[in-house]
VOGU-3710 file (C-alpha; in Angstrom, 3 decimals, decimal comma):
1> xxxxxxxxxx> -50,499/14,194/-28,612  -48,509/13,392/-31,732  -47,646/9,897/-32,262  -42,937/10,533/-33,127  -42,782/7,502/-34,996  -45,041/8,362/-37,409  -43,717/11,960/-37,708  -40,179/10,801/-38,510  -41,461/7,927/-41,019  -43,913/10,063/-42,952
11> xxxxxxxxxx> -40,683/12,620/-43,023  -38,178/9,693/-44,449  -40,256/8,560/-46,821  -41,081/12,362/-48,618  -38,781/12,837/-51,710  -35,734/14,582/-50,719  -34,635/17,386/-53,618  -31,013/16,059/-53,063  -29,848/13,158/-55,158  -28,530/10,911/-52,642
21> xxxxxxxxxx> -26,521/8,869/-54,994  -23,788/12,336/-54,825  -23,937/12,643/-51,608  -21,220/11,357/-49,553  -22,040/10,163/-46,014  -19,303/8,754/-43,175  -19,346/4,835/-43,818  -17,879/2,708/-40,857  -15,117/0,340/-41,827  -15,887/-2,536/-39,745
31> xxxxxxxxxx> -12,473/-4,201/-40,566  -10,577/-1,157/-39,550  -12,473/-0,567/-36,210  -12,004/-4,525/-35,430  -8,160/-4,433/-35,565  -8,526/-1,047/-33,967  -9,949/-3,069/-31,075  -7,248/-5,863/-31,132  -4,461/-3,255/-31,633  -5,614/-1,212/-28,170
41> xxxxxxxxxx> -6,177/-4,838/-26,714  -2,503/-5,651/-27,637  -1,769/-1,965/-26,389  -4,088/-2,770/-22,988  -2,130/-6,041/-22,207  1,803/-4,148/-22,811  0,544/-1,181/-20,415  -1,110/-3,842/-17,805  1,787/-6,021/-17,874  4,319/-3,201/-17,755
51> xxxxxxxxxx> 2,267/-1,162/-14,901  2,313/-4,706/-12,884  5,954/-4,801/-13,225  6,876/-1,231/-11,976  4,145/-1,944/-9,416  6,224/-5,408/-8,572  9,274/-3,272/-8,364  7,875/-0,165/-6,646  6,909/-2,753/-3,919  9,986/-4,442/-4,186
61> xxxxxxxxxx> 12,111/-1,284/-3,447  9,451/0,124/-0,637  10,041/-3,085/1,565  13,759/-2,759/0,620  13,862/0,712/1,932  11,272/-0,099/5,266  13,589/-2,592/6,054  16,830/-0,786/5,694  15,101/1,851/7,756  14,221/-0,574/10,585
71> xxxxxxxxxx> 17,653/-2,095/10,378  19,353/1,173/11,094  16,246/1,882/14,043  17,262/-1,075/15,726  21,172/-0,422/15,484  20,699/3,061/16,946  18,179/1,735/20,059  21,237/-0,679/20,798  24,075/1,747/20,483  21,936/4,083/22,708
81> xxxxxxxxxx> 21,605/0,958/25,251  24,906/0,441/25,096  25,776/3,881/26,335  23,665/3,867/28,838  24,811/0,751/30,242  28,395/2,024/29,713  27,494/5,176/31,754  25,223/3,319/34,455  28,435/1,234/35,068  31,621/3,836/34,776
91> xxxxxxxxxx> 29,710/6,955/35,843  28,250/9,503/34,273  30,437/11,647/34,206  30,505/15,428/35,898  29,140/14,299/39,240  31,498/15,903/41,761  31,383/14,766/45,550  31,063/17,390/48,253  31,759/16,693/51,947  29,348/18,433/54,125
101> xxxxxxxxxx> 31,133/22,146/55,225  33,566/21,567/52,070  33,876/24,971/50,797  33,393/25,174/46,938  33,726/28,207/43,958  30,318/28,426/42,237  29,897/30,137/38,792  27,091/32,779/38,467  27,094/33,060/34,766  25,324/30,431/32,995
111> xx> 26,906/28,559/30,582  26,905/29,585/27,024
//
């Protein structure tokens, strides 16, 4: 088994042919990359507060609407209670009273 580390370190220290002081290689700006990272931090906090208040509002207008929707629930149960009572107490309404031997015209067709 071949020992890696010693592969690679025998490989970096063999004279390269290219002259290293030409060569250009991607440096890391440490500066740039550190207000990078406070500049998305800044960015982080604006989107966190901003999604917290659309969230605050979202919520805000989903109660609004659950309780607009119970309000007008409730106000329909009690109009239909109303009319029930109303009809319980006046009649309902197309109830005809036969005598027994009475005669009476019947329709055959159904109503449309």
């Amino acid at each position: 088994m071949t020992n890696i580390s010693a592969v690679s370190t025998c490989a970096r220290t063999a004279r390269s042919p290219i002259n290293e002081s030409t060569v250009s290689t991607p440096s890391v700006d440490t500066l740039n990359i550190n207000e990078q990272h406070t500049q998305t931090g800044s960015v982080v906090n604006k989107d966190a507060e901003l999604n917290t208040k659309f969230s605050l509002k979202a919520m805000d207008f989903v109660q609004r609407r659950k309780a607009v929707i119970r309000f007008v629930q409730d106000a329909i149960a009690a109009s239909v209670d109303r009319q029930k009572l109303n009809a319980d107490n006046n009649g309902r309404g197309n109830s005809n009273v036969f005598k027994v031997g009475s005669l009476v015209l019947l329709a055959t067709q159904k109503p449309s």
